[in-house]
N, C-alpha and C positions, 0 to 999 in steps of 0.2 A: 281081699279085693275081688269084688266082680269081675265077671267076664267082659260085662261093655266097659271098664276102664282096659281099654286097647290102645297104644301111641300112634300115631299116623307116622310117624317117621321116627328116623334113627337120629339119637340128641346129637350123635358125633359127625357121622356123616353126614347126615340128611335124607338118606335114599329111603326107600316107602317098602322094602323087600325083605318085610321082619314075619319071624315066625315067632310061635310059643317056645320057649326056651326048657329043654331036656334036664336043667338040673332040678332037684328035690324046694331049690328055695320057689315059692307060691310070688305071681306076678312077673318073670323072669323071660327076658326074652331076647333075640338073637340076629343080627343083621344080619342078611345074607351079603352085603355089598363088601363090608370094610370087616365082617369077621368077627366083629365085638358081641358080647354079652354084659345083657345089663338089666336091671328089673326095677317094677314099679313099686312105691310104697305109700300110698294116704297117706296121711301123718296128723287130719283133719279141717277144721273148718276155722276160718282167719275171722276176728272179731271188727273187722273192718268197718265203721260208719256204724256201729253198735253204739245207743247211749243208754246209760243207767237212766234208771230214773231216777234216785235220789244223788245225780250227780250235781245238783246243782245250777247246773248250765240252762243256757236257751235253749227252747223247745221248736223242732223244726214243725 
């Protein structure tokens, strides 16, 4: 994960008072509000509004 995937807030609390997180696992990061750790992970790209082309279907 890059360094610009950064969270703008904490998923639990909500507060914005997050730093880089000390453990070894990469993307990992730390509220300062409510205490929690937690980290990010891609997982990729959603094939959302994708059409084959030999699916058959209408063509937009």
């Amino acid at each position: 994960m890059s360094e610009r995937a950064a969270p703008f807030h904490c998923p639990y609390c909500g507060d914005e008072d997050l730093r880089p997180g000390e453990q070894a696992a990469h993307g990992a990061w730390e509220c300062r509000a409510c205490n929690r750790a937690f980290q990010l992970k891609y997982l990729g790209l959603l094939a959302r509004g994708v059409q084959r082309a030999d699916s058959g279907g209408d063509h937009i």
